[in-house]
Legacy VTK file of the C-alpha trace (Angstrom):
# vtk DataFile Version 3.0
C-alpha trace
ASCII
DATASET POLYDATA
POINTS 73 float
177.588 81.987 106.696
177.172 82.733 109.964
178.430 79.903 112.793
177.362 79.757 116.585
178.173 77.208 119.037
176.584 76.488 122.187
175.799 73.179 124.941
172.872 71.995 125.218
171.211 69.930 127.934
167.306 69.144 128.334
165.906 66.799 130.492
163.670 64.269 128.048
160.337 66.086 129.882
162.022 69.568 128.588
161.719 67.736 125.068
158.822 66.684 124.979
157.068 70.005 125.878
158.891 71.612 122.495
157.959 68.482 120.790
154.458 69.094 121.726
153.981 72.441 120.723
153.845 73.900 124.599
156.800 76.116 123.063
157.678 76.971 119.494
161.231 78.520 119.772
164.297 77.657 121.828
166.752 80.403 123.435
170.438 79.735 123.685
173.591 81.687 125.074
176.273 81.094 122.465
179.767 80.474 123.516
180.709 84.352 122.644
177.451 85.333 125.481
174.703 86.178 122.975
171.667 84.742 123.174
170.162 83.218 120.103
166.959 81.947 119.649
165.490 79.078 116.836
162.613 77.354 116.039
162.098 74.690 118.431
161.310 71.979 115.660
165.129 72.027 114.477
165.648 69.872 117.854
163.561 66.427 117.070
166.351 64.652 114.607
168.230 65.201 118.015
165.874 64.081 120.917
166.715 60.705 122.721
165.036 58.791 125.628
167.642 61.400 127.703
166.571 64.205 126.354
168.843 66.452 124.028
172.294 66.598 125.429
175.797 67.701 123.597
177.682 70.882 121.573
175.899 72.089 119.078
176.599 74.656 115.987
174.007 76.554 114.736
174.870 77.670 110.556
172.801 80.533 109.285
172.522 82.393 106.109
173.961 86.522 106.136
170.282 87.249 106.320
169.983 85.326 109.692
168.007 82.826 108.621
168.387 78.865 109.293
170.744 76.749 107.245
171.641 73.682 110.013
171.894 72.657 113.450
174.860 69.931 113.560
175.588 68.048 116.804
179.514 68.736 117.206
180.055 66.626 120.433
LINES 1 74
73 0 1 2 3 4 5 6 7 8 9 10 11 12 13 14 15 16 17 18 19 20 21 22 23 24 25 26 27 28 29 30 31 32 33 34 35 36 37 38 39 40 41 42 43 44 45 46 47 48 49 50 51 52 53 54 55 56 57 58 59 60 61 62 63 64 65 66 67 68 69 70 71 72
């Protein structure tokens, strides 16, 4: 399994442009510096009248593809 951490902070406008479809895939440095990029749809369970805000981890298979996005803080 593959594990990457990273904040996150978007305004609740931010949001609601992913939530509406304006973008399909969110871009992220990691703590380590690479960028890592996800399906923007992963972020709903997570979207409050603030916007998404917190640490997050990121769990993928060996292959690279999606397992989880947990909130960590």
């Amino acid at each position: 399994m593959i594990e990457y951490y990273f904040l996150l902070n978007l305004t609740y406008k931010q949001c609601m442009d992913y939530y509406e479809g304006k973008y399909t895939s969110v871009q992220v440095t990691e703590d380590g510096g690479k960028k890592v990029r996800f399906a923007a749809s992963h972020l709903r369970p997570f979207i409050s009248s603030l916007g998404v805000r917190g640490r997050f981890r990121l769990l993928l298979t060996p292959e690279h593809k999606f397992l989880r996005l947990e909130r960590v803080a």
